[in-house]
C-alpha positions in Angstrom: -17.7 -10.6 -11.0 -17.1 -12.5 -7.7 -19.5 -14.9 -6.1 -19.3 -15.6 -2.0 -20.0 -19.4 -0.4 -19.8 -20.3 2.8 -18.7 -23.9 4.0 -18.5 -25.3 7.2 -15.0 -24.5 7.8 -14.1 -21.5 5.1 -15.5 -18.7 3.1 -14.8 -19.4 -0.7 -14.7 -16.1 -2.5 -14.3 -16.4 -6.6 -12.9 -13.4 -8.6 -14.2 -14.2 -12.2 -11.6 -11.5 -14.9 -14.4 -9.9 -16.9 -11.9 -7.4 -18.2 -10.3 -7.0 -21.5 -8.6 -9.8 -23.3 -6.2 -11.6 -22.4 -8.3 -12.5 -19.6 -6.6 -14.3 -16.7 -7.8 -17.6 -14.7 -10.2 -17.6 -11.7 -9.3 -16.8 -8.8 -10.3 -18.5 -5.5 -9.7 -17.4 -2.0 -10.6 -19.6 0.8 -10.6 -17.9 4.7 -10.3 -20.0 7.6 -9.7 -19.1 11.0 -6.3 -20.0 10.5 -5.0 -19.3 7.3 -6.3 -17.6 3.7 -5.5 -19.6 0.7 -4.9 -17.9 -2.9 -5.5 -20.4 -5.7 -5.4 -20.0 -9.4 -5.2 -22.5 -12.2 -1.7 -22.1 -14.5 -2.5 -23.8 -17.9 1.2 -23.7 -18.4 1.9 -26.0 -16.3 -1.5 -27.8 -15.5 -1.3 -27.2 -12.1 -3.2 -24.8 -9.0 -0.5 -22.2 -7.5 -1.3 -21.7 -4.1 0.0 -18.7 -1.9 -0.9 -19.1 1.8 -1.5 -16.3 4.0 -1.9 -15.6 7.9 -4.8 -13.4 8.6 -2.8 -10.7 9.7 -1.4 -10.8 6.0 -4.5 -10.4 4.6 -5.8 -7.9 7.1 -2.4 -6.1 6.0 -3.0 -6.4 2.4 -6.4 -5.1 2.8 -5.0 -1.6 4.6 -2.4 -1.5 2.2 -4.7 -0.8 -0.9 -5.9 1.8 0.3 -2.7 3.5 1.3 -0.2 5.7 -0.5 3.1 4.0 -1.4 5.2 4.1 2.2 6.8 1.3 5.2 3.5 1.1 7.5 3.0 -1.4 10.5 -0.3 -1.8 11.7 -1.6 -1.9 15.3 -3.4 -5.3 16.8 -5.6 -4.7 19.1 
């Protein structure tokens, strides 16, 4: 499950883990023009890891799930 918000400056996107147990901690993924943050909650250590991406990351994380396991380099146009 995922839900989708928009704010005045980001898109929020949550990914809820509906799978099997152990299930893992939400996921939230906020888009701005200039960056895409990753953050998740670690109960270890009480504390949100971030990981912060350009958009050309995530545009090149998006192609590569599709993609069989190579070296690509994608094309800006």
């Amino acid at each position: 499950m995922f839900t989708i918000e928009h704010e005045f400056d980001a898109t929020v996107i949550t990914l809820v883990d509906e799978g099997h147990s152990p299930l893992q901690e939400d996921v939230s993924v906020h888009a701005t023009e200039s960056a895409v943050l990753i953050n998740q909650y670690d109960p270890r250590t009480d504390s949100v890891l971030t990981i912060r991406l350009s958009p050309e990351q995530l545009s090149d994380l998006q192609a590569a799930l599709n993609l069989p396991e190579g070296i690509y380099r994608t094309v800006r146009r």
